[in-house]
C-alpha positions in Angstrom: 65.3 -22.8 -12.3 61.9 -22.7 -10.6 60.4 -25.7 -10.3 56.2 -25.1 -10.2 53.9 -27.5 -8.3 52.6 -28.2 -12.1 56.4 -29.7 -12.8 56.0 -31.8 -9.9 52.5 -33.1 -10.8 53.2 -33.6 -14.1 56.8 -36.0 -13.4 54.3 -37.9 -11.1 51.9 -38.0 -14.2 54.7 -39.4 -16.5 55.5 -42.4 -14.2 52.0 -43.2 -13.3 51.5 -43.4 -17.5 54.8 -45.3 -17.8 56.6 -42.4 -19.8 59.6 -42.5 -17.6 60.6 -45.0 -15.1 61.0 -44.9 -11.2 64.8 -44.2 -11.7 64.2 -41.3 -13.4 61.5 -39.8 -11.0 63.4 -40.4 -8.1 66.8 -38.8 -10.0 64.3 -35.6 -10.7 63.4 -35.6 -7.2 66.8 -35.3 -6.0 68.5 -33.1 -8.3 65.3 -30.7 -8.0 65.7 -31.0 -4.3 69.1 -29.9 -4.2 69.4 -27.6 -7.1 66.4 -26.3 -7.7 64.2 -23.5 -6.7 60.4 -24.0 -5.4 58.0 -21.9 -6.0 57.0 -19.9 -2.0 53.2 -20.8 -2.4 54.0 -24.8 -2.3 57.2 -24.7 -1.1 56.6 -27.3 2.0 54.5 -29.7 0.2 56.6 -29.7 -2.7 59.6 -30.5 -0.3 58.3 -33.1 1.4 57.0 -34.5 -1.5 60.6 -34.6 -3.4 62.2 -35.6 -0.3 59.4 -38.7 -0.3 60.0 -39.6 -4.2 64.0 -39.4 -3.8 63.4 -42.5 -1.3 61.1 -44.3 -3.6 64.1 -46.5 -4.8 64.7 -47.9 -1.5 62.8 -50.9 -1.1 61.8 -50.5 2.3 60.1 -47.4 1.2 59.2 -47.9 -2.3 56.0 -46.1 -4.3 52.1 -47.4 -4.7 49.9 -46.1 -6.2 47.9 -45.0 -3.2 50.5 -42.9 -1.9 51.0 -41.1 -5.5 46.9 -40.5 -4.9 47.5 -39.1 -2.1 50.3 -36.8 -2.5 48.7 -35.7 -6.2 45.7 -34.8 -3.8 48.2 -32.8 -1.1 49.0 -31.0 -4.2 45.3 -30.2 -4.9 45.1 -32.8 -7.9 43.1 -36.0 -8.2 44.1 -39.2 -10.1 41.5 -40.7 -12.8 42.4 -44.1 -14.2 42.0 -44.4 -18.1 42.0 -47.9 -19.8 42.8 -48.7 -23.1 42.8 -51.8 -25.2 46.2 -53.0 -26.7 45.9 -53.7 -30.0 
């Protein structure tokens, strides 16, 4: 399967909005590392950025929020913050 730098920003997307959990990101990461097929015009920053997120359970390593800004932005995305009232 090829995996598109727009399947990579949108798993980031999904944790950042709380639709699936670090567990599950870091899982993707790996399995899409291994398995999958990049697409050639993003191939080296969609490595490294899969090789970064299959770490991101590691404590020593772990995930902020400034480093998903700044990989989204290696990827040619930017990060908006949207807040909502809970009812």
């Amino acid at each position: 399967m090829l995996v598109r730098k727009k399947n990579l920003v949108e798993k980031i997307r999904d944790y950042l909005n709380h639709k699936i959990e670090l567990a599950e990101l870091v899982d993707w990461a790996e399995v899409t590392l291994m398995e999958g097929e990049l697409e050639n015009s993003s191939f080296e920053k969609m490595r490294d950025t899969l090789a970064r997120l299959g770490l991101a359970d590691v404590s020593a390593f772990g995930l902020t929020w400034e480093e998903c800004e700044k990989i989204l932005e290696q990827l040619g995305y930017r990060a908006n913050v949207e807040i909502t009232e809970i009812n």
